[in-house]
C-alpha positions as semicolon CSV with decimal commas, in nm:
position;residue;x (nm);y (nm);z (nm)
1;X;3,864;0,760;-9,283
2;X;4,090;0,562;-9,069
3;X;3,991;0,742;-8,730
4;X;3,709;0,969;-8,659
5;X;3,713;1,357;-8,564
6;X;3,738;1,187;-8,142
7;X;3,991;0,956;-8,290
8;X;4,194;1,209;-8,461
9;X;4,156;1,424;-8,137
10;X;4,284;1,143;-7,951
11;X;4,578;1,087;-8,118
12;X;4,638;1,462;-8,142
13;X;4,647;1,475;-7,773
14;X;4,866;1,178;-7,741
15;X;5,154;1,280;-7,985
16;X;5,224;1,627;-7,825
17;X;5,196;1,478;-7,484
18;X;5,473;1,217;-7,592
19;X;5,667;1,509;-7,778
20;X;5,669;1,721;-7,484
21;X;5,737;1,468;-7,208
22;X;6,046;1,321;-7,426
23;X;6,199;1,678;-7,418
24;X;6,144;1,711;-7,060
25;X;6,302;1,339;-6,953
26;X;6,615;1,375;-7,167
27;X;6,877;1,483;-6,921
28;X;7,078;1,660;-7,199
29;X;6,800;1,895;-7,224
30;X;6,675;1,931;-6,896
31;X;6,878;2,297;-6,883
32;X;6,749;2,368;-7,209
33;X;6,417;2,669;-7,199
34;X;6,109;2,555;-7,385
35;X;5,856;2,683;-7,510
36;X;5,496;2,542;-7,607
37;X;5,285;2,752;-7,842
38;X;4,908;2,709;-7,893
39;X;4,722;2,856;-8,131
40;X;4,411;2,995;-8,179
41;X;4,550;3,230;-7,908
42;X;4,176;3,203;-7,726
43;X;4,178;3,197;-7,343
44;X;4,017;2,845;-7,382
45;X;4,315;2,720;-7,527
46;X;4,584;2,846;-7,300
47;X;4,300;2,646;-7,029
48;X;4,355;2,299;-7,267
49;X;4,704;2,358;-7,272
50;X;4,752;2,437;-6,890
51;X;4,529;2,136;-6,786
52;X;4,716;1,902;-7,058
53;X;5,085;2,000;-6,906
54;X;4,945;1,942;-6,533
55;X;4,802;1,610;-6,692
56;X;5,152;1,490;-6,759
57;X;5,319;1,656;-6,501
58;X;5,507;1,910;-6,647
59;X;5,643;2,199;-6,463
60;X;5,445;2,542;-6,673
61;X;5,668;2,776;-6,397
62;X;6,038;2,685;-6,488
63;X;6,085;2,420;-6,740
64;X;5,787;2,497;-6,992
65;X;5,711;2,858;-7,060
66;X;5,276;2,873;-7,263
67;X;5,280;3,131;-7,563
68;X;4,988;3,154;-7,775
69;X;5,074;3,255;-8,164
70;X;4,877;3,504;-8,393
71;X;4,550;3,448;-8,460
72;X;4,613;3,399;-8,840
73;X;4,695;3,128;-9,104
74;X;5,019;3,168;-9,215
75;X;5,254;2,942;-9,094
76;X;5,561;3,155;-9,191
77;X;5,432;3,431;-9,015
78;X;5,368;3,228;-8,761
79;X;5,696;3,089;-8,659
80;X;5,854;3,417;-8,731
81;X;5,669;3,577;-8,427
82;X;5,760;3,231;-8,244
83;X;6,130;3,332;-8,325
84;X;6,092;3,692;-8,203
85;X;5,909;3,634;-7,907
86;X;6,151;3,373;-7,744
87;X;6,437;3,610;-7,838
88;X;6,258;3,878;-7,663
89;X;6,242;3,636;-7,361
90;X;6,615;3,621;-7,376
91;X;6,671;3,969;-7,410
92;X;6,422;4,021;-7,099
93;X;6,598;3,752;-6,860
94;X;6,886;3,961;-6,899
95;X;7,055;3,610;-7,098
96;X;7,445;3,730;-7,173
97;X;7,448;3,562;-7,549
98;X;7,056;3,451;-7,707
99;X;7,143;3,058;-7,745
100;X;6,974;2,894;-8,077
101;X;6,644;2,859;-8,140
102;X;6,481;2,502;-8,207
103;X;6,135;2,453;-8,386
104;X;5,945;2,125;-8,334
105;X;5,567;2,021;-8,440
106;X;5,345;1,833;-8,250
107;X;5,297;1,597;-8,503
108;X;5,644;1,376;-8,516
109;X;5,647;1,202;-8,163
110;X;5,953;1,000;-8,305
111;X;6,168;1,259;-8,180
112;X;6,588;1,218;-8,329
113;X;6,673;1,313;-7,934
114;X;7,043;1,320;-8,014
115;X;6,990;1,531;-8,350
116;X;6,820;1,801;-8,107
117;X;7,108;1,788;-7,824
118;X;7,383;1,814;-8,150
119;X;7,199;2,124;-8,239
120;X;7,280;2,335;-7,998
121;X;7,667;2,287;-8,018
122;X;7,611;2,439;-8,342
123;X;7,651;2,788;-8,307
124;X;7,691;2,865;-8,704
125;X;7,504;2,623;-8,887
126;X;7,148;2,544;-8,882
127;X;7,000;2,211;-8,851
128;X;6,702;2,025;-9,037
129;X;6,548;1,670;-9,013
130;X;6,371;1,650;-9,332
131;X;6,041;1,454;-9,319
132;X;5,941;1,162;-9,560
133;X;5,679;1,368;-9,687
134;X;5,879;1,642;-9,851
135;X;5,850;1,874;-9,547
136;X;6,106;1,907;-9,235
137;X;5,993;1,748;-8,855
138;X;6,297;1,988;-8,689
139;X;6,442;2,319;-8,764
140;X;6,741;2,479;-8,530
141;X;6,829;2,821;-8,618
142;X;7,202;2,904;-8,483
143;X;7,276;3,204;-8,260
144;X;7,308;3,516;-8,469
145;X;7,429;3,914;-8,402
146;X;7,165;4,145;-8,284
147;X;7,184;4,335;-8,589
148;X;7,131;4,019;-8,791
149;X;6,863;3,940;-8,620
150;X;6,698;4,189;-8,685
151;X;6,716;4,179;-9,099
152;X;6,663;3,814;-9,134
153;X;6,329;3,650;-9,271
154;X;6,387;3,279;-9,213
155;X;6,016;3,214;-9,321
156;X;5,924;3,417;-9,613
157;X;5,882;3,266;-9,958
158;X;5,866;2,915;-9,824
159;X;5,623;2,637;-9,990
160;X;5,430;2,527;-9,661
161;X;5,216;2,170;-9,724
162;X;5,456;2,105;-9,997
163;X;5,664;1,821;-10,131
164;X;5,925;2,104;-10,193
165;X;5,888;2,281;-9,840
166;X;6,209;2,146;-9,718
167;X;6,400;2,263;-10,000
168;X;6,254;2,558;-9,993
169;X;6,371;2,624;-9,667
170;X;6,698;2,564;-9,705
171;X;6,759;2,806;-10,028
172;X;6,639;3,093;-9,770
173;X;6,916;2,991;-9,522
174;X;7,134;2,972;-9,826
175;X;7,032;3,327;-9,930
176;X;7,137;3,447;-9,582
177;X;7,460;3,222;-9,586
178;X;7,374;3,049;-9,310
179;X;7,524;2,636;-9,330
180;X;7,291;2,344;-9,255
181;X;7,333;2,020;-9,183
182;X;7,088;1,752;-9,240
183;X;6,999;1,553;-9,014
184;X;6,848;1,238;-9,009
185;X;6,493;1,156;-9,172
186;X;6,177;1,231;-8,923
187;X;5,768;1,100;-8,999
188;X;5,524;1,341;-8,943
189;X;5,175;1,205;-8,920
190;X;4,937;1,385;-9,144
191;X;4,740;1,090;-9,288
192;X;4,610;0,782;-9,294
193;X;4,887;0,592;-9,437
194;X;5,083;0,825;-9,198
195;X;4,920;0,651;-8,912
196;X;4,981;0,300;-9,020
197;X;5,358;0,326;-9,129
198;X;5,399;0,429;-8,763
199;X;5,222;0,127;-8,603
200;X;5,399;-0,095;-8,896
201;X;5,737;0,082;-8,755
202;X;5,616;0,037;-8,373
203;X;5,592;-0,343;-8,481
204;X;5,883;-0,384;-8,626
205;X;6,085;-0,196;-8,331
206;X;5,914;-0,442;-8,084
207;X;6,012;-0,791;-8,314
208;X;6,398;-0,618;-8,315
209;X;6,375;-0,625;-7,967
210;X;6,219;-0,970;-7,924
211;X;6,531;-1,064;-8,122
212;X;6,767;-0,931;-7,883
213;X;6,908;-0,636;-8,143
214;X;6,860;-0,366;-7,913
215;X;6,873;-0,002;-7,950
216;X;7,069;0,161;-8,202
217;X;7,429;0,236;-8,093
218;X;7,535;0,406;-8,424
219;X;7,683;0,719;-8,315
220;X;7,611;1,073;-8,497
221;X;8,005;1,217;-8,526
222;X;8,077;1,565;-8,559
223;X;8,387;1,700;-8,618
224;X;8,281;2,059;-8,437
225;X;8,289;2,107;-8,101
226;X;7,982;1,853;-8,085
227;X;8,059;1,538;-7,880
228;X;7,997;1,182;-8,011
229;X;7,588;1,137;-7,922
230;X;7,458;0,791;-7,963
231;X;7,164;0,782;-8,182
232;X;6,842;0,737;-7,943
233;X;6,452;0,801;-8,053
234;X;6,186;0,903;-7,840
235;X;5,992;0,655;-7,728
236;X;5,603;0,675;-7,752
237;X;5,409;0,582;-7,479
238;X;5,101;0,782;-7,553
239;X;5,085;0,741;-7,869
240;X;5,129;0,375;-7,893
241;X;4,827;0,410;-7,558
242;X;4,611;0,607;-7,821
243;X;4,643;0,377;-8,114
244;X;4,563;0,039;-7,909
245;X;4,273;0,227;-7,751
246;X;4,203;0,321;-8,144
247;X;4,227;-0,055;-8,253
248;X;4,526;0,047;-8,487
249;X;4,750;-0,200;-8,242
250;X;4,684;-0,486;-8,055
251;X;4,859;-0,673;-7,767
252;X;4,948;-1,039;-7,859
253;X;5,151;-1,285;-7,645
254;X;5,499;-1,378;-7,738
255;X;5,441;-1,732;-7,670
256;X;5,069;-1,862;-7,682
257;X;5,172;-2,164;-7,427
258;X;5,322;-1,900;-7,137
259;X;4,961;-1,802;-6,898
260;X;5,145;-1,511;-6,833
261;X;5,001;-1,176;-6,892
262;X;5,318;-0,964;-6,771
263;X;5,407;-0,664;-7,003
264;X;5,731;-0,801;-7,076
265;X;5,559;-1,120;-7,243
266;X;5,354;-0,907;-7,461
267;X;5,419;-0,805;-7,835
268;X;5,230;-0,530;-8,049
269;X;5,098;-0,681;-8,361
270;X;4,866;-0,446;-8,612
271;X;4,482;-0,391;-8,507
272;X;4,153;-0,459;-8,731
273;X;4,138;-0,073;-8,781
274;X;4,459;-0,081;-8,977
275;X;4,269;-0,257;-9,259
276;X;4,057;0,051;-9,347
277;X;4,391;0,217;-9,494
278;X;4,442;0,144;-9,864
């Protein structure tokens, strides 16, 4: 394998820190609730999770609220009592209109920042970024009546760990005549050759830069009441940490004749671990 069980732990640790500090540093959001959820729902976890948010200095009080899920296996069921529970917190905080509900894994630090903001101007239509592996990295359910709330399965019947999960999701929406747009295309990192398309893309990203292209500045139009949101992904500082600590990248300097060893005259190049992926 291309990491060990430490290794995979590692990583693990480093994508949800990254996925949870980039949702707490993007000022669009910072009015936004969230919500972690850890599962098994053992007291030891809720620990891991409390001493991982203090580790990156997240505020557990008011900006991140600790859930734990059922302590079962299906993920459908799963995300349904995710649903109901944060509605419940609405209903509880006394909340005039529930606002929509966002899902996000752990396991795609890359997050499409301005895909999330869009999402919650869209109080109708849902919103998925499929993933490249047949699956979906983001799911944004819109604000519904109480009544419809109440009637709607958004996660039965769906083909979880499937090329076809993503499609499946979208004919249940479609059976409750609910609208989604797609947005853009999201990498979850399941596997191996998971692991090194993201260090290939972390690569690639850096020689852009070293050729002065910059970020993206494509802007994602809507013609609702959605503003114009230039197109901006997370960057990954953990993760990228976790992966040179991993030997999957390794710091090279731009020029070989420059002595020095400042950050900005460093480049990531792939690691001697990367090899060990077919």
């Amino acid at each position: 394998p291309l990491l060990n069980q430490n290794g995979a732990a590692l990583l693990a640790k480093a994508m949800l820190s990254d996925v949870l500090t980039s949702l707490s540093n993007y000022k669009p959001l910072e009015k936004t609730q969230k919500f972690l959820f850890y599962a098994p729902p053992q007291k030891g976890n809720e620990i891991i999770m409390k001493l991982l948010l203090d580790e990156i200095h997240l505020n557990l009080t008011n900006e991140w609220i600790l859930m734990p899920l059922l302590d079962q296996q299906d993920l459908g069921i799963q995300l349904e009592y995710a649903w109901r529970q944060v509605q419940k917190h609405q209903e509880e905080e006394e909340e005039e209109e529930g606002g929509n509900v966002l899902f996000l894994g752990m396991d795609c630090p890359e997050l499409p920042l301005e895909e999330i903001q869009a999402s919650f101007f869209r109080t109708l239509t849902a919103t998925m970024c499929p993933a490249d592996d047949g699956g979906y990295g983001m799911l944004c359910i819109p604000t519904l009546s109480e009544e419809a709330d109440q009637t709607k399965r958004f996660f039965e019947n769906i083909a979880w760990s499937h090329s076809l999960t993503a499609l499946s999701q979208l004919k249940v929406l479609s059976d409750y005549n609910i609208p989604c747009k797609l947005g853009r295309l999201m990498h979850d990192i399941d596997e191996p050759k998971d692991v090194k398309a993201m260090a290939q893309r972390i690569v690639l990203a850096n020689d852009d830069d070293d050729n002065n292209n910059g970020p993206i500045t494509t802007m994602a139009l809507e013609k609702s009441s959605c503003p114009s949101i230039p197109m901006q992904t997370a960057s990954c500082p953990y993760t990228i940490q976790a992966l040179e600590q991993l030997g999957v990248l390794k710091r090279k300097k731009k020029s070989d004749d420059d002595d020095n060893d400042d950050e900005k005259n460093m480049s990531w190049r792939l690691g001697e671990t990367i090899n060990k992926v077919e």
